[in-house]
C-alpha positions as CSV (number, residue, x, y, z in Angstrom):
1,X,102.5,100.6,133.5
2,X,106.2,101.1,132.3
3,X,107.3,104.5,131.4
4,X,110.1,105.8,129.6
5,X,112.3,108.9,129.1
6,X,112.4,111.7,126.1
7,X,115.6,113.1,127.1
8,X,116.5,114.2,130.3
9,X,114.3,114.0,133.5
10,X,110.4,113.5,131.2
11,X,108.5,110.3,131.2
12,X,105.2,109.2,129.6
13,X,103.6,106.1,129.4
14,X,104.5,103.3,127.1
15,X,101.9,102.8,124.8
16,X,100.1,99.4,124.8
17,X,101.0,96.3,123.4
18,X,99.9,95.2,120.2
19,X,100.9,91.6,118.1
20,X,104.2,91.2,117.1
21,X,105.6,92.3,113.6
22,X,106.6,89.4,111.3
23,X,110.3,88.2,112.1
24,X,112.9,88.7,110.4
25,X,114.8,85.9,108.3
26,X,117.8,86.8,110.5
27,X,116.2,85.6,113.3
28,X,116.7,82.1,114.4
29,X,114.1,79.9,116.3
30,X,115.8,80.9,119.6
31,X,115.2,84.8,118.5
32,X,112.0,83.4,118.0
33,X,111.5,82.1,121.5
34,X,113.1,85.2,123.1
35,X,110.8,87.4,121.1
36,X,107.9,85.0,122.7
37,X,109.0,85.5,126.0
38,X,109.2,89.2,126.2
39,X,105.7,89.3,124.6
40,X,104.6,87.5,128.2
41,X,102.8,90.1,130.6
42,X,105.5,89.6,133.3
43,X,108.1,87.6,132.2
44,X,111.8,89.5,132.3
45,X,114.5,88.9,129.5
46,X,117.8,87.2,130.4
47,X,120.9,89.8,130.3
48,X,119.2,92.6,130.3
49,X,121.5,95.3,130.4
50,X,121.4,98.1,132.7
51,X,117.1,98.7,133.0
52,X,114.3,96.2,132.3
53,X,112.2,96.4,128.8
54,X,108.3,96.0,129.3
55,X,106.4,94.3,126.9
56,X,106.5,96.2,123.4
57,X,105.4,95.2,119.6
58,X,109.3,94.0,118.0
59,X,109.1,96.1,114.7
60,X,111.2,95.5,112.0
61,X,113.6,97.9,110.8
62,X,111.9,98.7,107.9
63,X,108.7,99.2,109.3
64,X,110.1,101.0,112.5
65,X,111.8,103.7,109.8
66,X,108.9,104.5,107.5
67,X,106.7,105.4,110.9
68,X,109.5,107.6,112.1
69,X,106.7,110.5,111.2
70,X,103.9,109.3,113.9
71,X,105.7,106.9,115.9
72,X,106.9,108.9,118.7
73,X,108.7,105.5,120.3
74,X,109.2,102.1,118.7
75,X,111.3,99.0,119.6
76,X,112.9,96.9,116.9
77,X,114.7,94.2,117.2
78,X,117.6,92.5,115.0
79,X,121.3,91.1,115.2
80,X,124.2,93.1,116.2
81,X,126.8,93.9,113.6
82,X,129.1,95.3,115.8
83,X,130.1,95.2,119.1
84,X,129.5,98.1,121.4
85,X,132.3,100.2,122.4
86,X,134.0,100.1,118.8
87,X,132.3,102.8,117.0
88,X,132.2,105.6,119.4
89,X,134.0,105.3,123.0
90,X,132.0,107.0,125.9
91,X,128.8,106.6,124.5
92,X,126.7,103.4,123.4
93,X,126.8,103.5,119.6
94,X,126.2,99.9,118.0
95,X,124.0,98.6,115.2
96,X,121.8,95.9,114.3
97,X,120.3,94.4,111.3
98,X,117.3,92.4,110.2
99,X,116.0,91.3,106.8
100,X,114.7,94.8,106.0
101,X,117.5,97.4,107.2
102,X,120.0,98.2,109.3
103,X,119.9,100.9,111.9
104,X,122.2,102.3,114.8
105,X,121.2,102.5,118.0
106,X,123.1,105.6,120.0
107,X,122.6,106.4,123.6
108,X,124.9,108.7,125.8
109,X,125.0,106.8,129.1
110,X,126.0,103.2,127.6
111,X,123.2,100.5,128.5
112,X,124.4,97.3,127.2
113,X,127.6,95.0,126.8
114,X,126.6,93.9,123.3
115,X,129.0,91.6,121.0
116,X,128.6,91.5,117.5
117,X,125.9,88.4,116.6
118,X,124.0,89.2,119.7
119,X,119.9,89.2,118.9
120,X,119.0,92.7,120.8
121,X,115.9,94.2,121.1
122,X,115.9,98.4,121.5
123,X,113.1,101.0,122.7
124,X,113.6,104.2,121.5
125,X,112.6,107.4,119.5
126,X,114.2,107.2,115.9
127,X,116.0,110.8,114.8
128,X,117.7,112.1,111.8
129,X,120.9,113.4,113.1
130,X,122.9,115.4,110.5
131,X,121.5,113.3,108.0
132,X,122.6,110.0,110.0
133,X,119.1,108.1,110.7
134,X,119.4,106.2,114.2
135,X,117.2,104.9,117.1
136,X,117.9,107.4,120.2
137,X,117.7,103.8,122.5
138,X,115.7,104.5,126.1
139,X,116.3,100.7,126.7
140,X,118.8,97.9,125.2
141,X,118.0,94.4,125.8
142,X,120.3,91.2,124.6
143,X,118.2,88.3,124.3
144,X,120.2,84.5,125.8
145,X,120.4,83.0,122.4
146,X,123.2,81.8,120.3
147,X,125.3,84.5,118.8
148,X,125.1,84.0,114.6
149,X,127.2,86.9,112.9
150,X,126.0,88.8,109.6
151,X,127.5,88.9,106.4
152,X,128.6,92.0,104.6
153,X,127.1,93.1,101.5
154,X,129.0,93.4,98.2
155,X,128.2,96.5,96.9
156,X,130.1,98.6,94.1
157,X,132.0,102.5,94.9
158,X,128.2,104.0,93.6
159,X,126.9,106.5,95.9
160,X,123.1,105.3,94.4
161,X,123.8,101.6,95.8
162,X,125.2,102.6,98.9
163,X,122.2,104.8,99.5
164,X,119.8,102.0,99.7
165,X,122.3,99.8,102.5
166,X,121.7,102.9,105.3
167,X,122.6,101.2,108.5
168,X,124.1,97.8,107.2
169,X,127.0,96.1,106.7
170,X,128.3,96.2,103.4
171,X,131.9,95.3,101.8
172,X,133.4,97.5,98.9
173,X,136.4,97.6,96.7
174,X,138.0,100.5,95.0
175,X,141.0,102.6,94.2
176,X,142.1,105.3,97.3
177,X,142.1,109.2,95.4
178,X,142.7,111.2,98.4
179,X,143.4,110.9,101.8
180,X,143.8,113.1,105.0
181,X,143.8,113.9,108.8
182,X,140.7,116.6,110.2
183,X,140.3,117.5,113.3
184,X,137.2,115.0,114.3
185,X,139.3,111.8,112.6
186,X,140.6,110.0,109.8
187,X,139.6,109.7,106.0
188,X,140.0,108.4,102.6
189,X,138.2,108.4,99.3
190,X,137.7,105.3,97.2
191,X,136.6,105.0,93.3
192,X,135.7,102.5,91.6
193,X,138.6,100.4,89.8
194,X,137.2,100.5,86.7
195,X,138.1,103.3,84.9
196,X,134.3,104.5,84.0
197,X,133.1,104.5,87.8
198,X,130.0,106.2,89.0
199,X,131.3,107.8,91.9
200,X,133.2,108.5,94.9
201,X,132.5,106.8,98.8
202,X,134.2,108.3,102.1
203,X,136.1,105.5,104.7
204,X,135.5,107.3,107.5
205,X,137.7,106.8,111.2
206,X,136.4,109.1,114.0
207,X,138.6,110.2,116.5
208,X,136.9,108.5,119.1
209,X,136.4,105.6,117.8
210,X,136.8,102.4,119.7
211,X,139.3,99.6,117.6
212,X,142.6,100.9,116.5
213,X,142.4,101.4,112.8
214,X,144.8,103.2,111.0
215,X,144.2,104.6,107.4
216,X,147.4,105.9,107.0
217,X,149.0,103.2,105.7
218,X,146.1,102.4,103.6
219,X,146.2,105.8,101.9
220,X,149.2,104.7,100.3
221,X,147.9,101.8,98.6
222,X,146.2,101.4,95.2
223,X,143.8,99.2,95.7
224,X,140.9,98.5,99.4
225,X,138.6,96.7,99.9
226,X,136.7,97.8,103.1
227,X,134.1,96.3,105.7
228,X,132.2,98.1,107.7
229,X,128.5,100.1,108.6
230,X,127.0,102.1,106.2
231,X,126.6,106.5,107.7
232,X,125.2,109.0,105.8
233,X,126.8,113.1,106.7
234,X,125.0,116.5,105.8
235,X,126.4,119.6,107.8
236,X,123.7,121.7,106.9
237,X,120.1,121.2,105.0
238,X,121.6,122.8,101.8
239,X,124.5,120.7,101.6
240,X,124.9,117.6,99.5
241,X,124.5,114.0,101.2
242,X,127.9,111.9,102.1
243,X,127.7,108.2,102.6
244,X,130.1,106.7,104.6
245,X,131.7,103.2,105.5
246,X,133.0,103.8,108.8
247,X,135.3,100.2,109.5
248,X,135.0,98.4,113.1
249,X,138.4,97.7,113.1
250,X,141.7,96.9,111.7
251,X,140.3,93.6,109.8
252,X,137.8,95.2,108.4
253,X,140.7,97.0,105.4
254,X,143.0,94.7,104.0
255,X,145.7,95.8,101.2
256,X,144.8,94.5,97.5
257,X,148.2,93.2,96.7
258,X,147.3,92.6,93.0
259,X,144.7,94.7,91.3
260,X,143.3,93.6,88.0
261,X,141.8,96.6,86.5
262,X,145.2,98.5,86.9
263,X,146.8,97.6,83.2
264,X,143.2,98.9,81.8
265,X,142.7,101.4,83.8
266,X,146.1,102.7,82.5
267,X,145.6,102.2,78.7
268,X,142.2,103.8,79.2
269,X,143.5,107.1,80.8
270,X,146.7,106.9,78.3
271,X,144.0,106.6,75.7
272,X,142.0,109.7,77.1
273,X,144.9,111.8,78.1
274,X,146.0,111.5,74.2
275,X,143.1,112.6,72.6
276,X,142.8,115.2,75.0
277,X,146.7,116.9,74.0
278,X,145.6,116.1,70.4
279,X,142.9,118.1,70.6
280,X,144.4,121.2,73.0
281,X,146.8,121.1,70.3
282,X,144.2,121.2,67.3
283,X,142.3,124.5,69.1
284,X,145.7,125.9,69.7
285,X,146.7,125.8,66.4
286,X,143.2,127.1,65.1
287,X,143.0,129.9,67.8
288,X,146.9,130.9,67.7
289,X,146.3,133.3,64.0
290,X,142.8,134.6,65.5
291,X,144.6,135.7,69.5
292,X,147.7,137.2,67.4
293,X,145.2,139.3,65.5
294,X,143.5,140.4,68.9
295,X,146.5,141.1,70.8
296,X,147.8,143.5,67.7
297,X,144.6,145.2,67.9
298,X,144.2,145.8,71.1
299,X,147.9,147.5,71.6
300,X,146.8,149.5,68.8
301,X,144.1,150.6,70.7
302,X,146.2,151.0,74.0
303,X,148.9,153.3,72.0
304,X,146.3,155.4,70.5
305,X,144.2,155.5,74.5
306,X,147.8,156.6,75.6
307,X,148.1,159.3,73.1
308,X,144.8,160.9,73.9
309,X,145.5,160.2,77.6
310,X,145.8,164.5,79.1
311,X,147.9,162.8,82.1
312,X,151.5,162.0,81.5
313,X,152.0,158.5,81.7
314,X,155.6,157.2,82.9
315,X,157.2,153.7,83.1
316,X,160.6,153.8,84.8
317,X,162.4,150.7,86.2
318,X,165.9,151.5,88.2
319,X,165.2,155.2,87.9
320,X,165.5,154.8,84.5
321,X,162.7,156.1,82.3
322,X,161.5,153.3,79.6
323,X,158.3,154.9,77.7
324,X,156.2,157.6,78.2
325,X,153.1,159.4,76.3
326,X,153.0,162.5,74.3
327,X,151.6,164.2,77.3
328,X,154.8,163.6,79.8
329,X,156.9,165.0,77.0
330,X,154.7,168.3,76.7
331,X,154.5,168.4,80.7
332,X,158.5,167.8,81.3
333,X,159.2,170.9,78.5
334,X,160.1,168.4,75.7
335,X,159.4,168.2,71.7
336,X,158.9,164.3,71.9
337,X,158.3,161.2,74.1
338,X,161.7,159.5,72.7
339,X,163.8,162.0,74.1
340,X,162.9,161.0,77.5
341,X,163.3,157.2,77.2
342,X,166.6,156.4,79.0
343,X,167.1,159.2,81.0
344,X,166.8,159.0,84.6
345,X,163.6,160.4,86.2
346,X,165.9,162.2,89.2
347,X,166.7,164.7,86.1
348,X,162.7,165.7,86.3
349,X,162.6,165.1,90.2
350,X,162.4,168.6,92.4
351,X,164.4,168.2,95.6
352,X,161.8,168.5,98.1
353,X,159.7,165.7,95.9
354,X,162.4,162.6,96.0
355,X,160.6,160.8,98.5
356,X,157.3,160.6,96.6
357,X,159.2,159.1,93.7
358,X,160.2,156.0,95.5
359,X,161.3,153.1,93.2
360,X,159.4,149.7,93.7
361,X,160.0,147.8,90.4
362,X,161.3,145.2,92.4
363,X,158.1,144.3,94.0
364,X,155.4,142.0,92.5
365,X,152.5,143.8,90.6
366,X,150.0,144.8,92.9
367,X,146.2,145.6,91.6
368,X,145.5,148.4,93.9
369,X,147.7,151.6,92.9
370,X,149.7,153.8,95.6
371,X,147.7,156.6,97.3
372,X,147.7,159.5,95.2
373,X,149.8,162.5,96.2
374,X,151.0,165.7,95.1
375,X,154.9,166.6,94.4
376,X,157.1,168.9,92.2
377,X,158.7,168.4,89.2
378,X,161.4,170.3,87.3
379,X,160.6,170.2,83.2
380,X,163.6,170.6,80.8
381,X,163.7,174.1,81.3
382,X,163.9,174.4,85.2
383,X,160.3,175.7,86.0
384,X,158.8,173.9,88.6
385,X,155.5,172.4,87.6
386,X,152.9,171.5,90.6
387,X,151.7,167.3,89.9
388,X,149.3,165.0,91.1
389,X,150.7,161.4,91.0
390,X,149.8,157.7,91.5
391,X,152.2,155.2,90.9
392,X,151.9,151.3,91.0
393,X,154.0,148.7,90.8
394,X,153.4,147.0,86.8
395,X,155.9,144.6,84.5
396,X,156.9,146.1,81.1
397,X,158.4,143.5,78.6
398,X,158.6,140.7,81.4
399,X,160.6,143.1,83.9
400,X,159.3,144.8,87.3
401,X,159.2,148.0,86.4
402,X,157.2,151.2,87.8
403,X,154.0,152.9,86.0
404,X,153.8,156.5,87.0
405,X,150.3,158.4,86.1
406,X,151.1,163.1,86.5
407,X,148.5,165.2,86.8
408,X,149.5,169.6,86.4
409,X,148.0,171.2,88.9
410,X,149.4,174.6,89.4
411,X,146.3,176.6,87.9
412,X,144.3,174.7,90.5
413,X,146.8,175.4,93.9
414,X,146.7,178.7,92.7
415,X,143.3,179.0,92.5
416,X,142.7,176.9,96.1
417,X,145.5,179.7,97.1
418,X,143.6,182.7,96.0
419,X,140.2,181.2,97.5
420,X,141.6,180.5,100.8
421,X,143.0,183.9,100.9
422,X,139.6,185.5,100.0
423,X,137.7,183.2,102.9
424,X,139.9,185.0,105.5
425,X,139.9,188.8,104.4
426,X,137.1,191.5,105.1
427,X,136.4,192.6,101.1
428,X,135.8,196.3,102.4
429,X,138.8,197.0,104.8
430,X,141.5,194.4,103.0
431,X,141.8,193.5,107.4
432,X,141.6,189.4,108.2
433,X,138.2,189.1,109.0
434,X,136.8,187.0,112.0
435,X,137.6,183.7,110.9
436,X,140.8,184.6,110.5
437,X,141.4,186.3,113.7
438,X,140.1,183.4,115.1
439,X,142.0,181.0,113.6
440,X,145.5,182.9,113.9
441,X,144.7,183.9,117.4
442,X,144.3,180.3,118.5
443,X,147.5,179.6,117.5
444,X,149.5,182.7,119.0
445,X,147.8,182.1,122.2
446,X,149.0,178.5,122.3
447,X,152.5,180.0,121.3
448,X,152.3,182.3,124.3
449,X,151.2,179.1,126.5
450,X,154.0,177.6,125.5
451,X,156.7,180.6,125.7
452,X,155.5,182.3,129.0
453,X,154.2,185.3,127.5
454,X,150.7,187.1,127.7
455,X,148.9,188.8,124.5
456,X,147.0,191.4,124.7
457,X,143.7,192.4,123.0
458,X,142.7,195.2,121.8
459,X,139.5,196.1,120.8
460,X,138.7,199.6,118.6
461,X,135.2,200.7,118.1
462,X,134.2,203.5,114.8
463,X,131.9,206.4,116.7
464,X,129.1,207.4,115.7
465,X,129.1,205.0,111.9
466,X,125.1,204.8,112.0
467,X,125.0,209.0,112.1
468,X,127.6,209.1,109.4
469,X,125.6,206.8,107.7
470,X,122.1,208.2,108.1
471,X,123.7,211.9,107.0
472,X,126.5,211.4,104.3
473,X,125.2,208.2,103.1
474,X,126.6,204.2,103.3
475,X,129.7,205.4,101.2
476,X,130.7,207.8,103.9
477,X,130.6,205.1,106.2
478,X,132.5,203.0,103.9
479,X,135.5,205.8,103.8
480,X,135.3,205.7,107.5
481,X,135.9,202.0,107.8
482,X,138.5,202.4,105.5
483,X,140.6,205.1,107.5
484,X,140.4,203.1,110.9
485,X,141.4,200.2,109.3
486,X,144.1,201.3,107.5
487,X,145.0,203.5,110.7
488,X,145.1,200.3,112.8
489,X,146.8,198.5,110.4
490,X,149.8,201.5,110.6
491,X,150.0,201.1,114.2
492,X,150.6,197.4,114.7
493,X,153.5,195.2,113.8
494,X,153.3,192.7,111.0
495,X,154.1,190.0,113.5
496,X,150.3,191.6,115.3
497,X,146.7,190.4,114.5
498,X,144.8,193.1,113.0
499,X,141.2,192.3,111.8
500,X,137.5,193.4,111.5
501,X,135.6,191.7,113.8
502,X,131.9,193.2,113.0
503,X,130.2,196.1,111.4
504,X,132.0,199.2,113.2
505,X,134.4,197.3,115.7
506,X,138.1,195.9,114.8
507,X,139.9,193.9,116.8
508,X,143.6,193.1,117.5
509,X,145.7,190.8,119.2
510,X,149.6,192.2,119.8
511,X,151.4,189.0,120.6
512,X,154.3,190.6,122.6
513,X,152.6,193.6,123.5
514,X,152.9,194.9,127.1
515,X,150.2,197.6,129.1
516,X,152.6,200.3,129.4
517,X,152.0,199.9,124.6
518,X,148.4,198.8,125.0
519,X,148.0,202.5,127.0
520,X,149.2,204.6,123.8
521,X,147.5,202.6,121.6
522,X,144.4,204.8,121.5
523,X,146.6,208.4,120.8
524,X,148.7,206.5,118.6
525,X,145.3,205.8,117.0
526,X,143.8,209.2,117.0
527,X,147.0,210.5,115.4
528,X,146.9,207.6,112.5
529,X,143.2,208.9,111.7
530,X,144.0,212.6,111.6
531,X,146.8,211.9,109.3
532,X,145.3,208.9,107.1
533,X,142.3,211.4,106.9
534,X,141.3,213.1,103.5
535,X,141.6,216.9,103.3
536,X,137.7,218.4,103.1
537,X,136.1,215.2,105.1
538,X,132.6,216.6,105.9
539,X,132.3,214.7,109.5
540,X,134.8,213.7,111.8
541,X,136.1,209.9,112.2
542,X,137.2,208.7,115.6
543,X,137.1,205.5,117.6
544,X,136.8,203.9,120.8
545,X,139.8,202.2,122.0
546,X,140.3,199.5,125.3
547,X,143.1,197.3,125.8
548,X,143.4,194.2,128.3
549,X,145.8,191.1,128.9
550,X,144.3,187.7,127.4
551,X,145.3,185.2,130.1
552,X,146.9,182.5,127.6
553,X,145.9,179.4,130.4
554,X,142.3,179.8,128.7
555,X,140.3,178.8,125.3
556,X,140.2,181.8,123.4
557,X,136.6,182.4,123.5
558,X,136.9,182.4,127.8
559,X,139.9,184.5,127.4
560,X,138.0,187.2,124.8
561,X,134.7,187.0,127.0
562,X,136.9,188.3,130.0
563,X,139.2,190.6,128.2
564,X,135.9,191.9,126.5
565,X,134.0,192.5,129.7
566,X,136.8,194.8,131.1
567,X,137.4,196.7,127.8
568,X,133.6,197.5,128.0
569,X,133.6,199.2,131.0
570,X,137.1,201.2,130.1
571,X,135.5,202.1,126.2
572,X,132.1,203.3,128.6
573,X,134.4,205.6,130.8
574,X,136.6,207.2,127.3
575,X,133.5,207.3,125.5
576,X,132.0,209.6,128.0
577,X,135.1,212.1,128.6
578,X,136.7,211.5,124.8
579,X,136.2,215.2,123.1
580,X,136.1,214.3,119.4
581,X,138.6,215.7,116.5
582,X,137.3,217.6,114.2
583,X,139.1,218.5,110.8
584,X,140.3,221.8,110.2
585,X,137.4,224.1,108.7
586,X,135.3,221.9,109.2
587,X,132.2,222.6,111.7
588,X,132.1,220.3,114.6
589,X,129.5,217.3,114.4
590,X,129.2,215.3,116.8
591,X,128.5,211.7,117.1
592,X,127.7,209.4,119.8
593,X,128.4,206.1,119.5
């Protein structure tokens, strides 16, 4: 039994025969005898090209089309309307055409020299490919009979007539509306010459195909007719059908030199292209009273929006000021809006702000406005006011011209100021408190990276706060806080670091401090606290003081954890030998921290 292929490298038995289909009118008596022949058990067909067919029922087109859905391989047979090697080079891609339909017949590796009028028989699967139906051919067979050529199919420029030719030959005439060059080939749209036409159809030239046929002269012409095979194109299942005429060679378009629908077609558009002006011109006229009205209101509203507006709102073109809003008068320390327009904004503009103030009125309007950013201006009595701005490039009475939108926001830096300073100081001792240290500290010690020096740390611990506490009270303790700090703070420079880093320690960085001044530091302290101390202070306040280089080549936290692990065991040592101050009159109380 003969097999065949579904693609590449898998074969299955050819089902078995059954009679013959009814022939086509195309077909001729020696068709007829060809058809016979093949139909014989072992009886091989003349000019067979490339393989052998086996015996196979001959469907018609027709038929061989509507069983696409349980047919999984079916041979037809019909005449050639084109030779092979025109439509597509590289690949056999040919049709054929009986009294039912037309088809193509496409195969990769070509199988058959076929010339159009040849009766061809073809074994295949049919497939839909991008909305193109076509018989994927396993096996092509031209029978030895006399070539007869078919005739092409007057058919109007209607996309519903075409429809109904899939696969044939078919001849059209119509006016060319577009034209162009893709990437995959040639094309040009034709309408019907009349001037109520039904549609549009696509002349289609692929890049690869076979005959030289250039549409580019065609493009230029008023008036086609064109001959050729009948494709249908859909990229996707969404989009809408194209049909096709794709020509099979340079005969098959020929030039109408005289057109006779042209002197209709012109009175008819003149005709339509009048009434259509006389009636623009009719609505104008109706609409032009109601769209002034509109257009007066709406400024109205836009001037009285403006007025209400809290921002100052600036139009300048050249530096030049050309309106403004009540507010930008009452921010720029002016009685009214008029006595800004004309004067230049520079007059308004603080020095350190001219930058921000750019002029782009020469650019085209854009819809998305500058960043916003904050600047200084100078109003009309030289105080500088703190803004907000965004500006954007706008037209004012047909010129480029500049739209400025200011925003006062000196209460609000003010109060950012005042809660960034409260984030960083201790409430009790008025000392930085830990994020601050930390913060400031980074930065000297990258300084000192930087510069060759070495800090150096010094940390200062209240004795005995819980005692005080448990015996005078939390207000006691809160004095004593009070006195270190403000004896620490006496003893350091202002360029120094001076902060409260926990409950009853303080720590401080001195950022050109040396050990010979880190060694005083804790007499220097002890002196501070006698004479910072209140006269009749019922307990005696003294502190705890070690002092160590911060290597600057580490992170500040390694650099503390070190300098803090040798200041531990130097506050241990003065801690055990320190003999505590007491006031004078005072009995001695004494506290161990």
């Amino acid at each position: 039994m003969l097999t065949f292929r579904h693609g590449a490298g898998h074969e299955s038995p050819c089902p078995p025969l059954t009679p013959p289909c009814p022939l086509s009118p195309l077909m001729d008596r020696w068709t007829l005898l060809a058809l016979v022949v093949l139909n014989a058990p072992s009886v091989r067909t003349p000019r067979v090209a490339a393989q052998d067919v086996s015996v196979r029922p001959v469907r018609s087109v027709a038929d061989a089309i509507a069983r696409r859905a349980t047919d999984i391989e079916v041979t037809v047979g019909g005449r050639a309307i084109v030779s092979s090697g025109k439509l597509q080079t590289g690949v056999f891609d040919i049709a054929i055409q009986d009294g039912t339909g037309g088809l193509r017949l496409f195969s990769r590796s070509p199988q058959a020299d076929v010339r159009e009028g040849d009766s061809v028989i073809a074994t295949g699967a049919i497939k839909t490919y991008r909305g193109n139906v076509e018989l994927a051919a396993t096996t092509v067979s031209v029978i030895n009979a006399p070539r007869r050529t078919v005739s092409a199919v007057e058919i109007p420029v209607d996309p519903a007539v075409i429809a109904q030719h899939s696969g044939e030959l078919v001849r059209v005439h119509g006016r060319v509306t577009a034209a162009g060059v893709s990437e995959g080939g040639q094309w040009l749209r034709l309408r019907e010459a009349a001037p109520l036409s039904h549609g549009t159809i696509t002349v289609w030239v692929p890049a690869n195909h076979g005959a030289h046929v250039d549409l580019a002269h065609a493009a230029k012409s008023e008036s086609l007719t064109v001959t050729g095979v009948v494709t249908a194109y859909q990229d996707n299942t969404d989009d809408p059908m194209v049909w096709q005429i794709v020509p099979r060679d340079g005969r098959d378009l020929r030039v109408d030199e005289e057109a006779t629908g042209i002197a209709r077609w012109i009175i008819w558009s003149a005709s339509a292209l009048a009434l259509l002006l006389a009636t623009i011109l009719l609505m104008a006229r109706i609409s032009a009273r109601r769209q002034l009205r509109v257009l007066r209101e709406t400024e109205t509203r836009y001037r009285q929006l403006l007025a209400l507006l809290p921002d100052a709102v600036i139009v300048y073109a050249k530096g030049k000021i050309l309106f403004t809003n009540p507010a930008a008068s009452q921010l720029l320390g002016l009685p009214s809006e008029g006595q800004l327009v004309g004067r230049s904004l520079s007059d308004f503009t603080h020095p350190d702000s001219v930058g921000v103030f750019a002029d782009h009125s020469t650019e085209q309007p854009t819809v998305e406005p500058m960043p916003r950013a904050r600047a200084r201006m100078v109003n009309a009595t030289g105080a500088v006011i703190d803004v907000e701005i965004t500006s954007s490039a706008c037209v004012y009475h047909d010129q480029p011209a500049m739209l400025l939108l200011a925003r006062d926001i000196t209460s609000q830096l003010r109060y950012e100021r005042d809660l960034h300073a409260l984030a960083l100081v201790d409430d009790l001792t008025g000392l930085q408190n830990r994020r601050a240290f930390t913060l400031f500290a980074e930065q000297e010690l990258a300084r000192a990276r930087r510069h060759g020096r070495t800090p150096v740390l010094v940390f200062a611990d209240l004795d005995g706060l819980k005692q005080i506490n448990d015996r005078h009270g939390h207000a006691a303790g809160d004095v004593a806080l009070k006195l270190v700090a403000a004896a620490l703070k006496s003893i350091f420079r202002e360029t120094d670091i001076v902060a409260r880093w926990s409950g009853d320690e303080f720590v401080a960085m001195m950022v050109e401090g040396s050990q010979e001044a880190a060694q005083t530091i804790g007499a220097r302290l002890d002196a501070a606290i006698s004479q910072y101390a209140p006269a009749g202070l019922p307990y005696a306040v003294t502190a705890s003081v070690g002092a160590s280089p911060l290597d600057p080549a580490l992170p500040l936290r390694d650099a503390m954890e070190r300098a803090d692990a040798e200041l531990y065991a130097q506050k241990k040592r003065i801690r055990r030998s320190k003999i505590r101050a007491t006031p004078i009159g005072i009995p001695v109380v004494r506290l161990d921290g």
